[in-house]
C-alpha positions as CSV (number, residue, x, y, z in Angstrom):
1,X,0.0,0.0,0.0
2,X,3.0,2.5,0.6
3,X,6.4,2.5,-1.4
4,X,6.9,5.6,1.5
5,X,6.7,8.2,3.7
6,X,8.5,11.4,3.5
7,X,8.7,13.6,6.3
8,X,10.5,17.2,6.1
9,X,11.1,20.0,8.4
10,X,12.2,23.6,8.1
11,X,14.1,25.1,10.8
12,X,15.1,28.7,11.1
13,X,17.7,30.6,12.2
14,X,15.4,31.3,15.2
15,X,14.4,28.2,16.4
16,X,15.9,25.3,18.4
17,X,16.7,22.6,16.4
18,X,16.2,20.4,19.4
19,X,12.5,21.4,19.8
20,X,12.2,20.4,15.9
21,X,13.4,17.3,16.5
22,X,11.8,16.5,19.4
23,X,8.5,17.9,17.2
24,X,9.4,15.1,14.5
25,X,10.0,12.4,16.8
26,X,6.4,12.2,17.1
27,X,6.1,10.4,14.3
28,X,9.5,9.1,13.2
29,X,12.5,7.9,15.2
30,X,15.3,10.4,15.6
31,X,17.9,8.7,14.4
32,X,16.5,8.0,11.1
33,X,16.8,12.1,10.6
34,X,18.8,13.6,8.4
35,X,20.0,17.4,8.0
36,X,20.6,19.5,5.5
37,X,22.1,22.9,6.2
38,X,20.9,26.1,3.3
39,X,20.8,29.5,3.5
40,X,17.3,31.6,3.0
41,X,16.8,34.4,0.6
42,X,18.1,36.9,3.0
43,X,21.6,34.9,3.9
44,X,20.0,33.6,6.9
45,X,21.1,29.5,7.8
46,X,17.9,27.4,7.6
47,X,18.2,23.4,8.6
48,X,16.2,20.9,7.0
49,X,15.5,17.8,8.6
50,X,13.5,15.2,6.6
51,X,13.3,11.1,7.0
52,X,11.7,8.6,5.1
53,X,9.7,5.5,6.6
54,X,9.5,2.5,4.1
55,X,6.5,0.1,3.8
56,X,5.9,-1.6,7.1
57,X,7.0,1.8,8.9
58,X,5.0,3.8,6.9
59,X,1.9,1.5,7.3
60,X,2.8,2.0,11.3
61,X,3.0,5.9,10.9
62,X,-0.7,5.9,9.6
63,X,-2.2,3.5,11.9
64,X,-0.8,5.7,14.8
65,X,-1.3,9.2,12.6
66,X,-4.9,7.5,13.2
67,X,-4.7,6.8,16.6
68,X,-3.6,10.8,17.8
69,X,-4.7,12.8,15.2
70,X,-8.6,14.2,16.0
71,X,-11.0,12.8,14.7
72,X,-12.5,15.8,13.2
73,X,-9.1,16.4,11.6
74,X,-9.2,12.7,10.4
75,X,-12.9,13.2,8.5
76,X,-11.1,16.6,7.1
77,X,-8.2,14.4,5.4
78,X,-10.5,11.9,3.9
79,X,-13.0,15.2,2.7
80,X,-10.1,16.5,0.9
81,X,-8.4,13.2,-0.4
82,X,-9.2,14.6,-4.2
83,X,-7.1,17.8,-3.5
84,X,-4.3,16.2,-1.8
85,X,-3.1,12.7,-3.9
86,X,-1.3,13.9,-6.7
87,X,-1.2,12.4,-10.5
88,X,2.0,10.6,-9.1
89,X,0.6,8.9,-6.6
90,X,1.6,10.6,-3.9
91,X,-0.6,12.2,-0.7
92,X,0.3,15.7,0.9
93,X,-0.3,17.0,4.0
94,X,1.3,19.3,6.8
95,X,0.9,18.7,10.7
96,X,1.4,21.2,13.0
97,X,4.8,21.8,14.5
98,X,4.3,23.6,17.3
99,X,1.5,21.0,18.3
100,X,3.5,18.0,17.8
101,X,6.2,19.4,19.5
102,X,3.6,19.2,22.3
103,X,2.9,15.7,21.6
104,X,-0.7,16.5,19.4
105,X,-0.7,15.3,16.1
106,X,-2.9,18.5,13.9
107,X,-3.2,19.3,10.1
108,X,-2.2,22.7,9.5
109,X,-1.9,24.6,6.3
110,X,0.9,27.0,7.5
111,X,4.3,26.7,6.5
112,X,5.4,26.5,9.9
113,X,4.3,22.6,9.8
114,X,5.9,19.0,9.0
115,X,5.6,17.9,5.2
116,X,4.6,14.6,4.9
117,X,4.1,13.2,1.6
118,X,3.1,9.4,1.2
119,X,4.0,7.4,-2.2
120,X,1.5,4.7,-2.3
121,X,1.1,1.9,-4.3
122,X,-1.0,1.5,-6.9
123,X,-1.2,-1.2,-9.8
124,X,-1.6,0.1,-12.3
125,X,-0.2,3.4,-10.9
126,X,-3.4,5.7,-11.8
127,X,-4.1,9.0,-9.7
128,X,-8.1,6.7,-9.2
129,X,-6.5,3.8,-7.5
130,X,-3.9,5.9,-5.5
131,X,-7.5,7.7,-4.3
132,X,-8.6,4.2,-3.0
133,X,-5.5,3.4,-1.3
134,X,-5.3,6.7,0.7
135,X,-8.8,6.2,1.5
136,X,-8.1,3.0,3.0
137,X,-5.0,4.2,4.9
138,X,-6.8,6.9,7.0
C-alpha cells in the first residue's frame, strides 16, 4: 500500500533545532533524521531535517497518525483526499509543528508545519487507485 513516507522539516535561524526534532519524533525515530544545512533568501542558515519511513514503517506511521490525530481532523483528510493525492501517486499533508512538539498530532496549512508526503502503491499506478488506497490508509 506504501512504497513511503517522507517527512520534512524547516528550521530557522530562530528556532531550536532540538525542539524540531523532538517535534518530529512524534512520528518518526530520531535517528533515522537527516540534515541539511541552506541559507534563505536573506543569507539567513535554515536546517532541514526530513526522514523517510518505508512500507511496514510507513503502514505504522498511519495506523498511529490515526490513533492521535482528532477525529475531526481525520474526516477533514478523507473530505479533501481529491485535492491532496497527486497524478504521481503521492498524498500531501502538513501537521502542525508547534502542536506535535507538544505531543498533538494536527493538520495545518501554515508553512510553519511538518511535510509529509506518502508514495502509495498502486497497480496500475493511476491517480483513481492511489485515491482508494489513501482512502483506506486513513
Amino acid at each position: 500500500m506504501i512504497h513511503r513516507v517522507t517527512f520534512r522539516a524547516f528550521v530557522a535561524s530562530t528556532e531550536d533545532d532540538g525542539k524540531v526534532r523532538e517535534a518530529l519524533s512524534l512520528f518518526v525515530p530520531p535517528e533515522s533524521m537527516s540534515t541539511t544545512r541552506t541559507l534563505g533568501h536573506y543569507g539567513n542558515e535554515i536546517l532541514i531535517l526530513s526522514t523517510s519511513l518505508r512500507k511496514k514503517e510507513g503502514l505504522k506511521f498511519f495506523g498511529r497518525l490515526r490513533e492521535i490525530l482528532p477525529q475531526r481532523e481525520m474526516e477533514r483528510l478523507r473530505r479533501e483526499l481529491d485535492l491532496r493525492v497527486d497524478d504521481e501517486c503521492n498524498l500531501h499533508f502538513r501537521l502542525d509543528k508547534q502542536a506535535a512538539y507538544q505531543g498533538l498530532a494536527r493538520l495545518t496549512d501554515s508553512g510553519d508545519a511538518i511535510m509529509v508526503s506518502a508514495h502509495l502503491e498502486s497497480y496500475p499506478a493511476r491517480r483513481e487507485r492511489a485515491l482508494l488506497v489513501a482512502g483506506d490508509l486513513l
